[in-house]
C-alpha positions as CSV (number, residue, x, y, z in Angstrom):
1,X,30.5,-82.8,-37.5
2,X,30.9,-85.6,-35.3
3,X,33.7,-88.0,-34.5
4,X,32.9,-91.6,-33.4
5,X,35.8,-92.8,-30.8
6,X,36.3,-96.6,-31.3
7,X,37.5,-97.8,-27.8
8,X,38.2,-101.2,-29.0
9,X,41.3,-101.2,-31.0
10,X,40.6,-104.5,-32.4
11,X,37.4,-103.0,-34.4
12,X,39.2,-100.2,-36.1
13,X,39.8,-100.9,-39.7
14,X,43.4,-99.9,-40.5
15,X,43.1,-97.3,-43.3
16,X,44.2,-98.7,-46.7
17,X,44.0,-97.4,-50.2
18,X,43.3,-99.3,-53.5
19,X,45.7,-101.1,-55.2
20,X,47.8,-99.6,-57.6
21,X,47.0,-96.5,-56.4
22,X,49.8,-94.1,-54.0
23,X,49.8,-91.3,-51.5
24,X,52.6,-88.8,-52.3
25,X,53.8,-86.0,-49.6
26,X,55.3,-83.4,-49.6
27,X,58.4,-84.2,-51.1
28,X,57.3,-86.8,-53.7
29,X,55.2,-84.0,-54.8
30,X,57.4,-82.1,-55.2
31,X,59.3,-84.2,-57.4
32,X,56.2,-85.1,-59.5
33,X,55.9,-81.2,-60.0
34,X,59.2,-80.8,-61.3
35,X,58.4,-83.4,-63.9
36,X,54.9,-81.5,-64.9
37,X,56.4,-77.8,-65.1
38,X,59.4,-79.2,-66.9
39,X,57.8,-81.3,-69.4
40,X,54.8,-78.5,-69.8
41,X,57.1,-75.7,-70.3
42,X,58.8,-78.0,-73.3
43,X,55.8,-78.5,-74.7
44,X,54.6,-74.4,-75.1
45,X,57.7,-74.0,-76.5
46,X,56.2,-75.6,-79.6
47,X,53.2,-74.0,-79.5
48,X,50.9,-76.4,-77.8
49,X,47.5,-74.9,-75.8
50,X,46.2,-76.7,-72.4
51,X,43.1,-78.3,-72.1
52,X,41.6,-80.9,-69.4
53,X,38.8,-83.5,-69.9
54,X,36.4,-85.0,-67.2
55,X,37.5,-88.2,-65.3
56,X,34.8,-89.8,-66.6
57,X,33.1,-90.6,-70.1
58,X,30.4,-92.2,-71.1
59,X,30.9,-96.0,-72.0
60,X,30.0,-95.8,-75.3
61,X,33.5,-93.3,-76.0
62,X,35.5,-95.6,-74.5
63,X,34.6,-99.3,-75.5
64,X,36.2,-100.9,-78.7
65,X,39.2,-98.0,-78.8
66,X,41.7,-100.2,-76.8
67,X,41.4,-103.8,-78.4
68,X,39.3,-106.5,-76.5
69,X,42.0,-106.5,-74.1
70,X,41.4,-102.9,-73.1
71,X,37.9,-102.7,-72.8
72,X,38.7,-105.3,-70.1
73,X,41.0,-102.9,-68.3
74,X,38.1,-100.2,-68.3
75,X,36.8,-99.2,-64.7
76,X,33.1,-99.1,-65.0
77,X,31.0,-96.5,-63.1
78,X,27.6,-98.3,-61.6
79,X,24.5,-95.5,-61.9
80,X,23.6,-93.2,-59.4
81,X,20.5,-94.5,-57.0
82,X,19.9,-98.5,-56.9
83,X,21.4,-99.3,-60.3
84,X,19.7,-102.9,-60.2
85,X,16.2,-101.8,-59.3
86,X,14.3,-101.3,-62.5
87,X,16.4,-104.2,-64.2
88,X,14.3,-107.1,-65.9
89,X,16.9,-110.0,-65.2
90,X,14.8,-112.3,-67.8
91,X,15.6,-110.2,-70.5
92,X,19.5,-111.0,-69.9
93,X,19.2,-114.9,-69.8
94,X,21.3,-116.7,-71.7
95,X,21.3,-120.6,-71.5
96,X,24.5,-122.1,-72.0
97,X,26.7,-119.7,-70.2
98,X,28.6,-119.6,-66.6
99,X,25.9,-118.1,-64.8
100,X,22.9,-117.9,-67.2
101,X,23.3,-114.3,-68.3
102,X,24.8,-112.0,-70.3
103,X,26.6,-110.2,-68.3
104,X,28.2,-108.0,-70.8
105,X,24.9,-105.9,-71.6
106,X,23.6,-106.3,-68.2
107,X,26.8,-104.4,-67.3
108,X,26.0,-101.9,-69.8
109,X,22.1,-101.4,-68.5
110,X,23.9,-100.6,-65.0
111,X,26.9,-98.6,-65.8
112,X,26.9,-96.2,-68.2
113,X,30.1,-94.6,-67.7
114,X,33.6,-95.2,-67.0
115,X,37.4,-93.6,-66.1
116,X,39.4,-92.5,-68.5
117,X,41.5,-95.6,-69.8
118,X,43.6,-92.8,-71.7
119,X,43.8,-88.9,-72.6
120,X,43.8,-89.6,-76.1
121,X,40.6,-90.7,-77.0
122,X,38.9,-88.5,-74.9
123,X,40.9,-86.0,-76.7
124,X,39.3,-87.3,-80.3
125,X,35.9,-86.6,-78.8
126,X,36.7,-83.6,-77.5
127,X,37.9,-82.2,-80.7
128,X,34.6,-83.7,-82.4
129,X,32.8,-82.1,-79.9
130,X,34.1,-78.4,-80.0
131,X,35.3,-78.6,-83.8
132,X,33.8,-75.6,-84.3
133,X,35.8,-73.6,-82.1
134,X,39.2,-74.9,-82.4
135,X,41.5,-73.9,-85.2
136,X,43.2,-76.4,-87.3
137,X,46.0,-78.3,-87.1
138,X,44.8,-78.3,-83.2
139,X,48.1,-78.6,-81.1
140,X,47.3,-79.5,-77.6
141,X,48.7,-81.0,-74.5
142,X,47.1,-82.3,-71.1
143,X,48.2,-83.3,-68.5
144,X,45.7,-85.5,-65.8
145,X,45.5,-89.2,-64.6
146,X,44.0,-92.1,-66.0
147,X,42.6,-95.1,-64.3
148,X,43.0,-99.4,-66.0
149,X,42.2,-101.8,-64.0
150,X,45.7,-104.2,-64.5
151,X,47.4,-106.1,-61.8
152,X,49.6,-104.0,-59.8
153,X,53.3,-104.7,-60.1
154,X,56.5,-102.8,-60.1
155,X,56.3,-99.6,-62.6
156,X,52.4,-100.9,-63.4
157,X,49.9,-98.7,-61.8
158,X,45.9,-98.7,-61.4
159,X,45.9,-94.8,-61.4
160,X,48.7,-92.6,-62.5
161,X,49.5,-89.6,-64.6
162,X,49.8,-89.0,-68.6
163,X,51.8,-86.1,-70.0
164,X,50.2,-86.3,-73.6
165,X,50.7,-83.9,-76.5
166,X,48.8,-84.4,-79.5
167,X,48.4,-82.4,-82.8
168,X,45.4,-82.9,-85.1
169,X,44.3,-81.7,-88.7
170,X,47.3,-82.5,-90.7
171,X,49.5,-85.5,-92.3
172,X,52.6,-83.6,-92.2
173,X,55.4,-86.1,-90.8
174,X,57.2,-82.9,-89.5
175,X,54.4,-83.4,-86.7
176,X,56.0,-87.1,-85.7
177,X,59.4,-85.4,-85.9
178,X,58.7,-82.5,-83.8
179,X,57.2,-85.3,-81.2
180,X,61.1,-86.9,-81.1
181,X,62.3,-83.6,-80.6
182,X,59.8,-82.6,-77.7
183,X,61.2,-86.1,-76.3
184,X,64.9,-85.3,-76.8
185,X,64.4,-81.7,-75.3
186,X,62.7,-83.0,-71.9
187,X,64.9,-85.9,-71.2
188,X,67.9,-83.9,-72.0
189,X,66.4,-81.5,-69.2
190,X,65.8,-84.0,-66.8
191,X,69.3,-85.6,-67.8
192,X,68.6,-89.2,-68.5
193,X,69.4,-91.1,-71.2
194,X,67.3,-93.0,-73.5
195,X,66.4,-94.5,-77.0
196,X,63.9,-93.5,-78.8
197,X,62.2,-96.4,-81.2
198,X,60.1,-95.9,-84.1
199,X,58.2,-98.0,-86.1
200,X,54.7,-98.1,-88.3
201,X,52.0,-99.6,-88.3
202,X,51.8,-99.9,-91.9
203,X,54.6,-102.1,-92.0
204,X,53.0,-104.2,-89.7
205,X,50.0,-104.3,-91.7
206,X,52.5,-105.1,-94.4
207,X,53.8,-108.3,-92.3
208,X,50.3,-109.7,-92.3
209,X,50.1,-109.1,-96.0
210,X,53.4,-110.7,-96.9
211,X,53.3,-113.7,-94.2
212,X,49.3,-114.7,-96.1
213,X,47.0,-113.6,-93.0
214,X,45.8,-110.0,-93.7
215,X,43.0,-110.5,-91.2
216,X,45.1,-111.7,-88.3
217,X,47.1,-108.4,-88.6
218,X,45.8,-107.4,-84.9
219,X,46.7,-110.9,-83.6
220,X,50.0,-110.4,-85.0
221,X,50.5,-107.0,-83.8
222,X,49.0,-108.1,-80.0
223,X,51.8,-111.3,-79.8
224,X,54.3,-108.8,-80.9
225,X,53.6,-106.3,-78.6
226,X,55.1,-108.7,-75.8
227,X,58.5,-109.4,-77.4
228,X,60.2,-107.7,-74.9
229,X,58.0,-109.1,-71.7
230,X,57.8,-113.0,-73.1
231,X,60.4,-113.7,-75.7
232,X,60.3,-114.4,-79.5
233,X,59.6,-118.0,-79.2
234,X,56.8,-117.4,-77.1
235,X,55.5,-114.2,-79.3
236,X,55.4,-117.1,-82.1
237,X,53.6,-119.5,-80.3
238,X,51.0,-117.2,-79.4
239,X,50.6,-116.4,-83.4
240,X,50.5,-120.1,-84.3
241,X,47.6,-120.4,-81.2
242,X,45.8,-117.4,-83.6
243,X,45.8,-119.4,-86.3
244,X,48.6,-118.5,-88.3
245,X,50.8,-121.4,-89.7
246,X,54.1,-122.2,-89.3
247,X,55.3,-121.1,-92.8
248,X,53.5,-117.7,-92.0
249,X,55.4,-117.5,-88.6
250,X,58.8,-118.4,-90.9
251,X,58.0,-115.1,-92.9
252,X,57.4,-112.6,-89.9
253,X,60.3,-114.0,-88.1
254,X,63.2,-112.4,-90.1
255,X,61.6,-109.2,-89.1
256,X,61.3,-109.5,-85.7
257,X,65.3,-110.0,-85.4
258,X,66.3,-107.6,-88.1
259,X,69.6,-105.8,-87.2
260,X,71.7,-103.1,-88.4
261,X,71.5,-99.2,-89.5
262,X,68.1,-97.7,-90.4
263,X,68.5,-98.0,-94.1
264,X,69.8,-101.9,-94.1
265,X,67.0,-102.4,-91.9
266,X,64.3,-100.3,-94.4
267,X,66.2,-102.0,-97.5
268,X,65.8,-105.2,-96.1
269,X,62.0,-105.0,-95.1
270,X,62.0,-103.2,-98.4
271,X,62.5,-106.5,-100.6
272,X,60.3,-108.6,-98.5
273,X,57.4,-106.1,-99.3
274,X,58.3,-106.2,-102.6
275,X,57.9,-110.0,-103.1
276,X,61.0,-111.4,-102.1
277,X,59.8,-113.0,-98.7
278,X,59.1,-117.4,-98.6
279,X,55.4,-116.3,-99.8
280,X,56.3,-114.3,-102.9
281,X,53.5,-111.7,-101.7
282,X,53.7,-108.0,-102.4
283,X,52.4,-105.1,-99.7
284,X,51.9,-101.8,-101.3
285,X,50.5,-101.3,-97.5
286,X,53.9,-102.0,-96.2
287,X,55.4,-100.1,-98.7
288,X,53.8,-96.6,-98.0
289,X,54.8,-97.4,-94.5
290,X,58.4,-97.9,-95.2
291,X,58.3,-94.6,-97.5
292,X,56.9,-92.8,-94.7
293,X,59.6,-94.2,-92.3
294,X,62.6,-93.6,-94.6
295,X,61.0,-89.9,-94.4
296,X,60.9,-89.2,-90.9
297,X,64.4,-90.5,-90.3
298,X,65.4,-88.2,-93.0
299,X,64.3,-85.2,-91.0
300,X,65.8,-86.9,-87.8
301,X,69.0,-86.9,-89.3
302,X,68.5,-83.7,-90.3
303,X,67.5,-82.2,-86.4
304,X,70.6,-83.4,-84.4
305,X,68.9,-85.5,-82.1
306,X,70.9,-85.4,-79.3
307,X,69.3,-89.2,-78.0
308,X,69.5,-92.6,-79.9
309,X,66.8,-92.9,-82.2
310,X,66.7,-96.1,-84.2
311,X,63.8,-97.9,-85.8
312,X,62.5,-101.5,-84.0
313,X,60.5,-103.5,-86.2
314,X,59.0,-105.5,-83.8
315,X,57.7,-102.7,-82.0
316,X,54.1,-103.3,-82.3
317,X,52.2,-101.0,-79.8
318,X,49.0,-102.7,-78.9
319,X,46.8,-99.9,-79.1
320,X,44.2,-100.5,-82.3
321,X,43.6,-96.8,-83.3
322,X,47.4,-96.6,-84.5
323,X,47.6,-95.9,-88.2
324,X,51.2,-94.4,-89.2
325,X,54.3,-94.2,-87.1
326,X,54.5,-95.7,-83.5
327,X,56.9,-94.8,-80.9
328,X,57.9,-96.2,-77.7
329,X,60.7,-94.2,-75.5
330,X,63.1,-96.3,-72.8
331,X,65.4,-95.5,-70.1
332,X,68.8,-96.6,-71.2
333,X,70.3,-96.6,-67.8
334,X,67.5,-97.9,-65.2
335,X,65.3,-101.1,-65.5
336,X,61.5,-100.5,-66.3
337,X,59.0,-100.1,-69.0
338,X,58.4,-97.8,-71.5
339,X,58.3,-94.2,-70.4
340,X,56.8,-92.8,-73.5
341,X,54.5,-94.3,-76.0
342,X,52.4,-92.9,-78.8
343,X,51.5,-92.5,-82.5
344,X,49.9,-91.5,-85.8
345,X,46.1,-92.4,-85.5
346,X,44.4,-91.4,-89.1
347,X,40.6,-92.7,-88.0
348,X,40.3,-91.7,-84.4
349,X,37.3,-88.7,-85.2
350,X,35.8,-90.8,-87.7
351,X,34.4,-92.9,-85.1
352,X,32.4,-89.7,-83.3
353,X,31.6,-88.4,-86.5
354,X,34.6,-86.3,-87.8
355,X,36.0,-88.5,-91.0
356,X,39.2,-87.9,-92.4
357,X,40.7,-86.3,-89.7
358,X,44.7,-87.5,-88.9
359,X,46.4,-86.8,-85.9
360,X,49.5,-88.2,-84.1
361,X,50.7,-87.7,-80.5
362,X,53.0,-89.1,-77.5
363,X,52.6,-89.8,-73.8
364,X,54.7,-89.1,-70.8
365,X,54.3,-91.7,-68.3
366,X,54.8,-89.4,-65.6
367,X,54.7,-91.6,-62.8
368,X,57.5,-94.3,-64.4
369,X,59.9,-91.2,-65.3
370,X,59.4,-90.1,-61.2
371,X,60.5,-93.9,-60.7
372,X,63.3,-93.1,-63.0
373,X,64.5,-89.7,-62.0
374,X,64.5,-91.0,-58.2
375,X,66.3,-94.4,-59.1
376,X,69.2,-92.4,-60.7
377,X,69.2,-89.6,-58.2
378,X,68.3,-86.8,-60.7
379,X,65.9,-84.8,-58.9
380,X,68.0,-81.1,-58.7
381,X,68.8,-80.7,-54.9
382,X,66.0,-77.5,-54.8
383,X,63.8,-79.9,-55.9
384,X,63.4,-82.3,-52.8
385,X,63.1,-79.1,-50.4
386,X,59.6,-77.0,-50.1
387,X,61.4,-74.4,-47.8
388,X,64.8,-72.2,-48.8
389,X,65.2,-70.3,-45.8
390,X,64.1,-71.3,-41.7
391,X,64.2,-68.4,-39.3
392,X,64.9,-70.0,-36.1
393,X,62.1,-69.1,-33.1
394,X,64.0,-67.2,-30.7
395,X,61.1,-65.4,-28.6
396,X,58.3,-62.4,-29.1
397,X,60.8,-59.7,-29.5
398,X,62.6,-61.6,-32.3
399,X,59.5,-62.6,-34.1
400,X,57.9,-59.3,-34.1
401,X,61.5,-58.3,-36.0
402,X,61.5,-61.5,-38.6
403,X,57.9,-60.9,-39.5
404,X,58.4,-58.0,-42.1
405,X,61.7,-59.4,-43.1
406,X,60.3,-62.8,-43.8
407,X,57.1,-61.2,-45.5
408,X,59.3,-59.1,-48.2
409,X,61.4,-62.7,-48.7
410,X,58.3,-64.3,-49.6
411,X,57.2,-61.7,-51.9
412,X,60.4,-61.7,-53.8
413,X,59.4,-65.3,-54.4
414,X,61.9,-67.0,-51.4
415,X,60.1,-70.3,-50.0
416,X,60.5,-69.5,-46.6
417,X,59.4,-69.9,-43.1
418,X,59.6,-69.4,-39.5
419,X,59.7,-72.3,-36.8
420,X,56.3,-71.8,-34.9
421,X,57.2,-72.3,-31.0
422,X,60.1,-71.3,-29.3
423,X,62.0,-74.4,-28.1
424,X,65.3,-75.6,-27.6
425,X,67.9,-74.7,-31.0
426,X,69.0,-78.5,-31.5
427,X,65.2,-79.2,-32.4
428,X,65.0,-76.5,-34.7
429,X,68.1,-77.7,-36.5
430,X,67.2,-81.3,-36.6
431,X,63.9,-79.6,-38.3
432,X,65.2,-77.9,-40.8
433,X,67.8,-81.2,-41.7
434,X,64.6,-83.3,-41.9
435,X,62.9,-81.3,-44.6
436,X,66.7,-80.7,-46.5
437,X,66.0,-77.0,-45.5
438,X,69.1,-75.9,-46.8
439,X,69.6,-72.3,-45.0
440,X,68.6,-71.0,-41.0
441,X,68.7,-67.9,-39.7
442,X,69.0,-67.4,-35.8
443,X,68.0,-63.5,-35.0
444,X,69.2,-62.4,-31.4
445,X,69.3,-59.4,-29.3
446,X,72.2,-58.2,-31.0
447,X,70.5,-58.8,-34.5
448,X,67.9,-56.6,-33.5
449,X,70.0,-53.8,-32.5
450,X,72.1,-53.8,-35.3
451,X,69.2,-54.2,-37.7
452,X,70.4,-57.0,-39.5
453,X,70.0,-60.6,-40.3
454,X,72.4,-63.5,-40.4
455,X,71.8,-66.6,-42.9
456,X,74.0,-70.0,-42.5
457,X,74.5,-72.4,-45.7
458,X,73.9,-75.5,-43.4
459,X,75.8,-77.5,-45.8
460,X,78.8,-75.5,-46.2
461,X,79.3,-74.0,-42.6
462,X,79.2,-70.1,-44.5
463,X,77.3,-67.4,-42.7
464,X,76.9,-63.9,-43.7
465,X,75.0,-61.1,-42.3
466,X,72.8,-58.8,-43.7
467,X,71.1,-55.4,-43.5
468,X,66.9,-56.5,-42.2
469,X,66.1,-54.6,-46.0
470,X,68.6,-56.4,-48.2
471,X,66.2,-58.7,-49.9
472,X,68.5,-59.1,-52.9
473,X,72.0,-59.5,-50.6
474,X,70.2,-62.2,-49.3
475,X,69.3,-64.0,-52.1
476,X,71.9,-63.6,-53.6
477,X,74.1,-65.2,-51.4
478,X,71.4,-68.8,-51.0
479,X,71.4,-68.7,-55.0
């Protein structure tokens, strides 16, 4: 391999990366690891199996699953070769638009595939695909990025992780309730608090029902979903813009400020399903959906959820393939997005060929709860630190007497290392505080002699010495 020198600084392009994309060292890794061993290990403990999914699909598995503002989101993949070669532009004229084609199939004839806009609908096909092999209800978990193509902004990224756990093949509501608890269990690990919000879609069908606008039930459910980003007078706007009236606005509005425990807030809802709304109209739609709520919360009670849990009306969740209950998790203590999101999704197989086929799930945003868990400093101190134990570099006698010891350390499972040249002490010291290297060992003469080995807590000042064997001594004494 050759390397091309560029003499003239002024030619060298500075090396970027995409936006809304991140490089992450050592240490950041480090954290981001954390987060995946402790939210996989929460998830096995309720019986969910691994599985992984290429980065790419075709086109025609991901298009229409997200809404019309998804598909727009999608990163496309142009063919391999020269995509635009065999590609008849007269048979994509159209008069009348922009620029006299239509671009949306000629997009299609060049790029057949596409990243991953989430792990969940891959996840559908997958279990389409190998149905045969998989036992039902299929409880899985994966954990890999996903790409959208949204502007970049603070806790909004172009590529980033999702933790998601899924379980398909039953309509048991003890599925959404073991969800909350894998959600109270990891961020009671990771010690942050948050709320936990439920609603269902049902319901929101329901308000669509009630309010005389049945069909504009994903309009209303899209203008809710912002609430929280634009406001409620702006969420009504954007429905009267959709078509609905003002008297139909009147109805949903009620809901969308309802306060109070979970059943004054199901009894309420309850009667305006039942007829007692401005518009007299009756949802047996929004009904089921409040049975089914008014379930769940009856098992929540029952699990002593150690987080608030509290049903939100207004939470819409703009995702289309959402059926049953929705949730949306939030940091109670630190200012950004959602951090968990998911849902019950009763047609998501039907659509590769696998009717009647319900499933629900919920996704870690691994790369907000990093933001999180750094903003309120709890990453554990071992964490942040690759390296336990430094032996300091003292010459070719004392190395030749570290190497076995620091060979059995390693085996025993003690990150550990020794500083490669033989320089000045200060340097070593200041490189051991620059990686939070929390222990050092300096082996002399006298070391050598005496066939031991001293280790210094550099926070605390203690040192101890130990016999060159006494693998567990010294452990003990860093734990």
């Amino acid at each position: 391999m050759q390397f091309v020198t560029v003499k003239d600084k002024s030619m060298a392009q500075k090396p970027s990366i995409p936006k809304g994309t991140r490089d992450f060292g050592p240490a950041e890794m480090a954290g981001r690891n954390y987060i995946f061993d402790t939210i996989r290990s929460v998830f096995k403990t309720y019986g969910y199996a691994p599985i992984e999914t290429p980065s790419m699909e075709n086109l025609s598995t991901l298009l229409g699953k997200y809404g019309e503002e998804g598909d727009k989101l999608l990163f496309r993949i142009l063919n391999s070769g020269d995509a635009f070669s065999k590609i008849n532009y007269d048979d994509y004229r159209v008069e009348g638009t922009e620029d006299g084609y239509n671009s949306k199939a000629l997009s299609l004839k060049v790029c057949e595939k596409g990243l991953r806009y989430d792990l969940t609908v891959p996840f559908a096909r997958f279990v389409v695909q190998h149905q045969n092999d998989i036992t039902f209800p299929f409880k899985r978990f994966q954990i890999q990025p996903v790409w959208r193509a949204d502007r970049p902004q603070k806790g909004r990224y172009r590529e980033f992780y999702q933790c998601d756990v899924d379980v398909i093949g039953s309509t048991s509501q003890l599925n959404e309730l073991e969800l909350v608890q894998i959600v109270d269990r990891v961020f009671t690990l990771f010690d942050v608090n948050v709320c936990i919000k439920i609603n269902n879609r049902k319901v929101l069908t329901g308000m669509a029902e009630i309010c005389g606008f049945p069909d504009k039930v994903v309009d209303i459910t899209v203008a809710i979903d912002k609430i929280d980003k634009i406001g409620l007078e702006a969420v009504e706007a954007e429905m009267l813009e959709k078509g609905l009236t003002a008297e139909a606005v009147e109805v949903i509005r009620p809901v969308l400020v309802l306060s109070g425990s979970t059943a004054e807030k199901i009894a309420v809802m309850r009667d305006l399903m039942n007829g007692k709304s401005a518009s007299g109209l009756v949802s047996e739609t929004g009904l089921k959906g409040l049975d089914e709520l008014e379930e769940l919360f009856g098992f929540i009670d029952a699990a002593g959820i150690r987080h608030d849990v509290e049903i939100d009306l207004s939470l819409a969740r703009g995702l289309n393939y959402y059926t049953g209950a929705i949730f949306e998790v939030k940091a109670k203590d630190f200012a950004i997005g959602s951090i968990c999101g998911g849902g019950r999704y009763d047609n998501l197989t039907g659509i590769f060929g696998l009717p009647n086929m319900s499933g629900v799930g919920i996704s870690f945003g691994a790369d907000r709860i990093y933001d999180v868990l750094k903003g309120l400093d709890k990453f554990p101190s071992e964490v942040t630190s690759t390296t336990k134990l430094l032996f300091a570099n003292m010459g070719a006698d004392e190395l030749r007497y570290l190497i076995p010891v620091v060979k059995a350390l390693r085996e025993a499972g003690v990150p550990c290392e020794i500083y490669p040249e033989q320089t000045k002490l200060k340097k070593q010291f200041e490189y051991a505080d620059k990686k939070a290297i929390p222990f050092l060992s300096i082996v002399g003469g006298n070391e050598i002699a005496e066939g031991t080995v001293n280790v210094k807590n550099l926070a605390t000042g203690e040192q101890k010495s130990f016999a060159n064997t006494d693998v567990e001594g010294i452990i003990m004494f860093m734990n």
